[in-house]
VEXTI-440846 format. One record per residue (C-alpha): residue number from 1; z, x, y. Coordinates in steps of 0.1 Angstrom, whole numbers, plus 5000, padded with zeros to 4 digits. Layout:
<nodes>
(node NUM; (Z; X; Y)),
...
</nodes>
This chain:
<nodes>
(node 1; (5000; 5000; 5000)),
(node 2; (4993; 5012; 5031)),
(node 3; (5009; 5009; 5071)),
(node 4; (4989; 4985; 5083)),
(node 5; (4996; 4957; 5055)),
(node 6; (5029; 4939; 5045)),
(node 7; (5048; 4939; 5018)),
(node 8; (5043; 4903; 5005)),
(node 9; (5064; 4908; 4979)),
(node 10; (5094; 4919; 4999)),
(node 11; (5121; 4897; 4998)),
(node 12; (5127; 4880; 5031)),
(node 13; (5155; 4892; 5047)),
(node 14; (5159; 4863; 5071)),
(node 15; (5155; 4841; 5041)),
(node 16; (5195; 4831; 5040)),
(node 17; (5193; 4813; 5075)),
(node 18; (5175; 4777; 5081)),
(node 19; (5149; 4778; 5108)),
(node 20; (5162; 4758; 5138)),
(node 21; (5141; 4730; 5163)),
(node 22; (5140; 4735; 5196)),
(node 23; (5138; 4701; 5218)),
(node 24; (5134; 4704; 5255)),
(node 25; (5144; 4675; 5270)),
(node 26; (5133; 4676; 5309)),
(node 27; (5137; 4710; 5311)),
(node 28; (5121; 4723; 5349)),
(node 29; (5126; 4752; 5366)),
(node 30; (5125; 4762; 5401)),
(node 31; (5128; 4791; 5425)),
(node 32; (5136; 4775; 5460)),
(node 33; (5104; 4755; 5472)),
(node 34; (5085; 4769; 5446)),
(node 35; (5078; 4754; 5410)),
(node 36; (5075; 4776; 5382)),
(node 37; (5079; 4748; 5357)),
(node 38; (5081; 4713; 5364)),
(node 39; (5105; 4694; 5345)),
(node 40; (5085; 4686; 5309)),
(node 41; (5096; 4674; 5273)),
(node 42; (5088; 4697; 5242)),
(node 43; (5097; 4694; 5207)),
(node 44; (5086; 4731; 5181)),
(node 45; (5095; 4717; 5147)),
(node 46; (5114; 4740; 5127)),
(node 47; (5096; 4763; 5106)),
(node 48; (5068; 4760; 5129)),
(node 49; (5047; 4788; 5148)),
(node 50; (5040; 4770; 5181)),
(node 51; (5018; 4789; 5208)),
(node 52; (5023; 4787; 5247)),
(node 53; (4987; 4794; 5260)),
(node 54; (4976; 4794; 5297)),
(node 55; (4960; 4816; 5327)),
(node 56; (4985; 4837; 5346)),
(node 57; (5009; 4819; 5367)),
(node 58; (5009; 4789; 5344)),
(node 59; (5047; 4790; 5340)),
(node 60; (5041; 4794; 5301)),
(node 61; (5065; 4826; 5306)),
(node 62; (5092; 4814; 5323)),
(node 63; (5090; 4785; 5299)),
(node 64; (5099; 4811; 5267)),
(node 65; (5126; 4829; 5291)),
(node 66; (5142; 4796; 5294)),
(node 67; (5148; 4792; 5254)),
(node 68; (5152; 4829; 5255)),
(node 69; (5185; 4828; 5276)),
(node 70; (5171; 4850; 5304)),
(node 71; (5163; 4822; 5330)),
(node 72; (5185; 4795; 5336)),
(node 73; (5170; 4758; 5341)),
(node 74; (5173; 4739; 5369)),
(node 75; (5166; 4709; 5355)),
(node 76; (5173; 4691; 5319)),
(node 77; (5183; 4703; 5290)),
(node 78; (5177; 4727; 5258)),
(node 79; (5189; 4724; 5222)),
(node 80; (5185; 4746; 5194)),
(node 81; (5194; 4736; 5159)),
(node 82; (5207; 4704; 5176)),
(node 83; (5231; 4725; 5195)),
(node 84; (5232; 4722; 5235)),
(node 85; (5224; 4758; 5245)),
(node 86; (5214; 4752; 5279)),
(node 87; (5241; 4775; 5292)),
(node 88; (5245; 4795; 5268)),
(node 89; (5240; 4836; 5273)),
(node 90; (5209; 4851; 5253)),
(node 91; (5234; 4864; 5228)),
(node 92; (5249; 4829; 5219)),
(node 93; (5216; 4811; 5211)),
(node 94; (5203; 4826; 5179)),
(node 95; (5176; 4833; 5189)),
(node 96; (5151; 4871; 5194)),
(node 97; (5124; 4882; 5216)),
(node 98; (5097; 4907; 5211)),
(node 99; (5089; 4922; 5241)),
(node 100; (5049; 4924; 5252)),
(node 101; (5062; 4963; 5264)),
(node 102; (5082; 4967; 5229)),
(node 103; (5104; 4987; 5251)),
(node 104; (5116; 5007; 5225)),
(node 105; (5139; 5038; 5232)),
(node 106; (5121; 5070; 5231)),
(node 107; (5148; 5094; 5220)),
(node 108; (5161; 5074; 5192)),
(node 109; (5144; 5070; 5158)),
(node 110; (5123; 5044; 5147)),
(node 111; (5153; 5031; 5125)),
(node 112; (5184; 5040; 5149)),
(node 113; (5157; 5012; 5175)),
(node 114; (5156; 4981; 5149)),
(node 115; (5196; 4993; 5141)),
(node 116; (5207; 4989; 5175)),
(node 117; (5211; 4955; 5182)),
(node 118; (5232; 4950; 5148)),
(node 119; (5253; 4982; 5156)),
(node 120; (5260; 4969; 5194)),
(node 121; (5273; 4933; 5175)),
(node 122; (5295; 4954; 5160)),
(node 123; (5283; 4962; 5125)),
(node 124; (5293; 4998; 5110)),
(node 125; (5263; 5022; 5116)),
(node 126; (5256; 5026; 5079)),
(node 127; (5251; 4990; 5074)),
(node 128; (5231; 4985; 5105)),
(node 129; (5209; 5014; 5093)),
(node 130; (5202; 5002; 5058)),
(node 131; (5189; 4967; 5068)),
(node 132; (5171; 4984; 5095)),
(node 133; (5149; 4998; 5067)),
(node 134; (5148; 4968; 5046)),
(node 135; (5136; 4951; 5078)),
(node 136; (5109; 4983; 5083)),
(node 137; (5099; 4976; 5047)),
(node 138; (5091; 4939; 5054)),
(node 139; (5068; 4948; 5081)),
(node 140; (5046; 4973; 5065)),
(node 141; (5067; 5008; 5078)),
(node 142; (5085; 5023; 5044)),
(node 143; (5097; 5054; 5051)),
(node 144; (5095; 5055; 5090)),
(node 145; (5127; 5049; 5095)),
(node 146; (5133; 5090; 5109)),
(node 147; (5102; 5094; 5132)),
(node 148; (5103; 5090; 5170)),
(node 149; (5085; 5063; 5188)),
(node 150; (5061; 5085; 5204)),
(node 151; (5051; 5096; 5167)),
(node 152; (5038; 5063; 5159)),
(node 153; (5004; 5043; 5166)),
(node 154; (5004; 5016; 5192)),
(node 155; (5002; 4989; 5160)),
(node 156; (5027; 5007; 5144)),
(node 157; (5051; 5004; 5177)),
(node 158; (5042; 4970; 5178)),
(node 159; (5058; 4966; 5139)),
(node 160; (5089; 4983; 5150)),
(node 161; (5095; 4959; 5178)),
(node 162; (5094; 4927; 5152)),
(node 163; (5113; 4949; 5129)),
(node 164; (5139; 4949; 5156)),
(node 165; (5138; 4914; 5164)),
(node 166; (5140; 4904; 5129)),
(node 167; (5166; 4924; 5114)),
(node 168; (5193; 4902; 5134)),
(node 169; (5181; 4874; 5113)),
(node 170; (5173; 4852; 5139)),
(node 171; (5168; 4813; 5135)),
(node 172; (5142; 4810; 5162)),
(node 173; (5117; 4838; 5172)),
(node 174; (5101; 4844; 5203)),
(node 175; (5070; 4866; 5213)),
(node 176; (5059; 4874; 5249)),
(node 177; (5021; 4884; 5247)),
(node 178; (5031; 4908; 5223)),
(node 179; (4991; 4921; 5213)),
(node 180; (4983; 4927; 5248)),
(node 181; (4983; 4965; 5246)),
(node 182; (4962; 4968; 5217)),
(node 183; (4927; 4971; 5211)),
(node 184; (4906; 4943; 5201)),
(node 185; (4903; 4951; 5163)),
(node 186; (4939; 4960; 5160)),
(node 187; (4951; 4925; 5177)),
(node 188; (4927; 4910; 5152)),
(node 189; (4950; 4924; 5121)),
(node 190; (4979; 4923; 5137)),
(node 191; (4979; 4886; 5144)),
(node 192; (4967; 4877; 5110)),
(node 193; (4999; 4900; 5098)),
(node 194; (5026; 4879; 5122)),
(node 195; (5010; 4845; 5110)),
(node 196; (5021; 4857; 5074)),
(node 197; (5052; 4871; 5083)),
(node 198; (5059; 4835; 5099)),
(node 199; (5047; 4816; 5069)),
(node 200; (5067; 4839; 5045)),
(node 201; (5100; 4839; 5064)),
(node 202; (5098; 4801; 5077)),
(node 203; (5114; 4811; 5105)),
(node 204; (5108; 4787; 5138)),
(node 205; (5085; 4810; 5162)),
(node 206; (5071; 4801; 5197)),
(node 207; (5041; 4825; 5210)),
(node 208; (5031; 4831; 5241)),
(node 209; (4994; 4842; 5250)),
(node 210; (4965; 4834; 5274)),
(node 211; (4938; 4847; 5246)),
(node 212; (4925; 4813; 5230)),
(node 213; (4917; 4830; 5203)),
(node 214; (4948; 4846; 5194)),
(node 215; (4961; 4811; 5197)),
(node 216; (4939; 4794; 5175)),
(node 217; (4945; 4825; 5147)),
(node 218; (4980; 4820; 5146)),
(node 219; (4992; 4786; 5158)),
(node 220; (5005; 4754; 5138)),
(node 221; (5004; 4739; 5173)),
(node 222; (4990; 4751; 5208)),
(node 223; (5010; 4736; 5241)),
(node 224; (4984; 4743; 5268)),
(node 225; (4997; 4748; 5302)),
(node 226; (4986; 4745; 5338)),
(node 227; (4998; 4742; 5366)),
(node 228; (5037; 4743; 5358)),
(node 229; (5030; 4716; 5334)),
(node 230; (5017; 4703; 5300)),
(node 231; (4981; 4698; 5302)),
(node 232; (4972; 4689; 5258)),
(node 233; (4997; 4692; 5228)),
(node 234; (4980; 4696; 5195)),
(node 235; (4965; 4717; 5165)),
(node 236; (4940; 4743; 5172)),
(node 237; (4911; 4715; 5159)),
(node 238; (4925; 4694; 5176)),
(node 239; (4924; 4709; 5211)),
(node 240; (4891; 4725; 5204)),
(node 241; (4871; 4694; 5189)),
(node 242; (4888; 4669; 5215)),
(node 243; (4903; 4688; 5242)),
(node 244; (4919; 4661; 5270)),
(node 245; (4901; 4672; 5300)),
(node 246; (4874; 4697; 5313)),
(node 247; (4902; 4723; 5317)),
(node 248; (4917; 4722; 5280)),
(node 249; (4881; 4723; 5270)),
(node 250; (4870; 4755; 5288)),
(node 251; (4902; 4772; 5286)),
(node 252; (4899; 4768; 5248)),
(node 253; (4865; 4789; 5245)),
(node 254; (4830; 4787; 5256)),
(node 255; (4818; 4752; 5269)),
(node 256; (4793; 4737; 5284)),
(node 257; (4805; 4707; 5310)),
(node 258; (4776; 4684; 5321)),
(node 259; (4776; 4651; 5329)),
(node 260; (4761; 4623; 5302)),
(node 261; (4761; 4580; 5296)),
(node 262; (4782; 4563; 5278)),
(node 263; (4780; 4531; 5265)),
(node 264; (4791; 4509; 5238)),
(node 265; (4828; 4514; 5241)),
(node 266; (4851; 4499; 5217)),
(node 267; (4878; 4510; 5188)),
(node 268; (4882; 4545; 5204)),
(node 269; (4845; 4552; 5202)),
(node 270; (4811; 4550; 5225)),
(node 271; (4777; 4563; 5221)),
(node 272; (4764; 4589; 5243)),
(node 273; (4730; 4598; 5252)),
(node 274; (4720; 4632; 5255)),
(node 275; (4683; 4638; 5268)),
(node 276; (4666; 4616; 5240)),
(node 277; (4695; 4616; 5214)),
(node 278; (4722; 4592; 5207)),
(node 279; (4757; 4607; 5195)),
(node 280; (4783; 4587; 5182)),
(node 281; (4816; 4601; 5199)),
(node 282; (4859; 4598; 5203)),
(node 283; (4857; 4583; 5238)),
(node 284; (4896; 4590; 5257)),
(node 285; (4920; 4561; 5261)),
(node 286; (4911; 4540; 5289)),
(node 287; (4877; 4559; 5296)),
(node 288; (4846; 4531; 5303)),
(node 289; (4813; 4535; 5302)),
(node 290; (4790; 4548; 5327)),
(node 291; (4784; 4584; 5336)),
(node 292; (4812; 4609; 5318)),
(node 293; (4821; 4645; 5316)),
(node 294; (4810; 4659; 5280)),
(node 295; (4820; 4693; 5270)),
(node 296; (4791; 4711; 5245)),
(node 297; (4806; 4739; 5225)),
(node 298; (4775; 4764; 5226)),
(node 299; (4773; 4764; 5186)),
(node 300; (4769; 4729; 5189)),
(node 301; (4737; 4732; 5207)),
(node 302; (4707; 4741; 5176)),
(node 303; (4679; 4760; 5193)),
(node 304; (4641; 4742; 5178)),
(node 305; (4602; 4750; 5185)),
(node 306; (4591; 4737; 5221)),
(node 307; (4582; 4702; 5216)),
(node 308; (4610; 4693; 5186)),
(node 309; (4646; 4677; 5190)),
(node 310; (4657; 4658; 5216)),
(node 311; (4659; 4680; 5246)),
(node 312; (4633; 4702; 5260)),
(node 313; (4645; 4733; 5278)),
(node 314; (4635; 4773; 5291)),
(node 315; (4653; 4802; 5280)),
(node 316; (4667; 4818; 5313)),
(node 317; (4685; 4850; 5293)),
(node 318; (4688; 4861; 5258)),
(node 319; (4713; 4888; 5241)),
(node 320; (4710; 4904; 5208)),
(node 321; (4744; 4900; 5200)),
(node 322; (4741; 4915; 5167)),
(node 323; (4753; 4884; 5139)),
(node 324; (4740; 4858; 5166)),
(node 325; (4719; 4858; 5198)),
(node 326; (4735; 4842; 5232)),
(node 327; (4710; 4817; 5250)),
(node 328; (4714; 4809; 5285)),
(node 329; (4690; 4777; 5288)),
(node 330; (4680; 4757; 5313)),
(node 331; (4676; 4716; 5309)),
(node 332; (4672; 4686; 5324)),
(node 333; (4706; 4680; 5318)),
(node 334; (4717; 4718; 5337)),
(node 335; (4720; 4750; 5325)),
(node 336; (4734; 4755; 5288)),
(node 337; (4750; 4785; 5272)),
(node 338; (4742; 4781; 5234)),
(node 339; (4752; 4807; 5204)),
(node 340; (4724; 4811; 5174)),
(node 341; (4726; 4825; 5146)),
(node 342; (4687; 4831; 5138)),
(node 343; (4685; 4865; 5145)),
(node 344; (4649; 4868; 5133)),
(node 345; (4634; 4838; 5162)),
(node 346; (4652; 4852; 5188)),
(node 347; (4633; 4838; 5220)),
(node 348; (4630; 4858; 5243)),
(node 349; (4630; 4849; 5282)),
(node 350; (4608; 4825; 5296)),
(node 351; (4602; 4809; 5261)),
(node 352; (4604; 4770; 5260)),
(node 353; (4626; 4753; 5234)),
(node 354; (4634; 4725; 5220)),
(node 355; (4669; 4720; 5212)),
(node 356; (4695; 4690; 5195)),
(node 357; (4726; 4686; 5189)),
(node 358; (4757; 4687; 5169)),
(node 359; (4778; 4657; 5170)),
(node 360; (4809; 4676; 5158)),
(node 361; (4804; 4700; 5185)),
(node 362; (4805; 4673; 5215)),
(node 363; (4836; 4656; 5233)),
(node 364; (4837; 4630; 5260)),
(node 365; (4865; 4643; 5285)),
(node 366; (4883; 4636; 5316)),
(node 367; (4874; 4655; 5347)),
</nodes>
């Protein structure tokens, strides 16, 4: 086995604690005048690995300091495990944070750093230091125990940190954009290695991120924010097949927002007309027909010879983009940004097209 995989047979050593809930029940925050979250209601499920995702600013942060301990609410109340910890101090909650810095000391040893905590609660070093390694064992770093921090790879760091956080057998654990400083393939492994970690151990984890697709990777459920407030709840196919509004639906990968009619609303369903074609759709409560805001994924959009489908169009920029190509195309119904995966009939620009559409791809949204 090697560093960069777990040990999925290790035994779990926060197995012997119950993952706890945590309900927020109008919890806001506020600095003076200014908002940083505006009072909301949130329930992460035990057990669950529930993702904060938002643009900077959003308050997604302060939201996780808030169950964290490290900011104080100004409004409502928080329970973990059904226990009022509103006031509580960090320490009293039950509850770790890995850092997005992993702010791990650079003159102790990767083991004496995941020790500490247990050792400052008062356990006998010994002790502390053994489940320090069991807790570097369950995270993929056997043996590691006597190196330095700077003697380790960024990923590597990264494991030390949740080794850390883990080893004080937390019932809720909490992640502040913690893939940020790593490159893109190594945040790519690395997620797919905390989702498994979480699924192993059970325990209750709340993630917090402004990469979509970090959040999709990992998440049971996504809470996306804006504004200080709760803009969707739901599963990653959920918010990315039916996001809310045009916001959710850009902010949850590539889209395409034009403008289409609907008609025939009834039971939660409409038909839409797109150029020639007629797409049965989910239509939003309360939402009447008449012109509506659609979002397009771009692999929804199938590119066709000039003259087929239902929507005739010119391709305005095309990029090789090695397993697909990226279409820019321009339509009667605006410009479209569309993802293909024929590599061979790449079109290249100034072609016409035809081009139709993928039902499952298409969601009627408000503005």
């Amino acid at each position: 086995m090697t560093n960069s995989t777990l040990q999925l047979g290790a035994e779990p050593i926060a197995a012997r604690k119950p993952a706890a809930e945590v309900r927020l029940e109008g919890v806001g925050k506020r600095y003076g005048k200014v908002t940083a979250v505006k009072p909301l209601d949130l329930v992460i499920e035990a057990g669950s690995l529930v993702t904060l995702l938002g643009p900077s600013g959003c308050g997604k942060t302060t939201l996780l300091r808030m169950i964290a301990g490290l900011e104080q609410p100004t409004d409502g109340r928080l329970l973990i495990g059904g226990r009022d910890v509103t006031h509580l101090p960090p320490g009293e909650r039950d509850v770790s944070m890995v850092f997005q810095s992993y702010a791990l000391f650079p003159h102790m040893t990767i083991a004496q750093n995941v020790a500490f905590g247990l050792i400052s609660g008062g356990m006998a070093k010994d002790a502390a230091l053994a489940k320090a390694d069991l807790a570097l064992d369950q995270v993929g770093l056997p043996g590691l125990g006597g190196r330095l921090p700077s003697e380790l790879s960024g990923g590597q760091q990264q494991r030390v940190a949740v080794a850390r956080a883990l080893v004080l057998e937390p019932s809720v654990l909490l992640f502040d954009e913690p893939l940020s400083n790593l490159d893109a393939r190594l945040r790519r492994r690395m997620r797919e290695e905390i989702r498994d970690l979480q699924q192993r151990l059970g325990v209750t984890v709340v993630y917090v991120t402004h990469d979509q697709s970090e959040a999709l990777a990992v998440a049971d459920k996504i809470v996306v924010m804006r504004n200080s407030e709760i803009a969707q709840i739901g599963s990653p196919r959920e918010l990315y097949q039916q996001p809310a509004n045009t916001f959710v639906a850009s902010f949850m990968g590539e889209c395409n927002n034009v403008k289409a009619d609907l008609a025939d609303v009834a039971g939660g369903r409409g038909r839409l007309t797109l150029g020639s074609s007629q797409v049965l759709t989910a239509v939003p409560d309360g939402l009447e027909q008449g012109q509506v805001d659609v979002a397009i994924r771009p692999e929804a959009v199938r590119v066709l010879p000039k003259d087929s489908g239902c929507l005739q169009g010119v391709v305005s920029h095309a990029t090789y983009m090695g397993s697909c190509i990226e279409y820019e195309i321009e339509t009667d119904i605006g410009g479209l940004f569309v993802v293909c995966g024929d590599i061979a009939g790449m079109r290249a620009k100034g072609d016409p097209v035809g081009l139709d559409f993928v039902a499952s791809g298409i969601a009627v949204v408000r503005p």
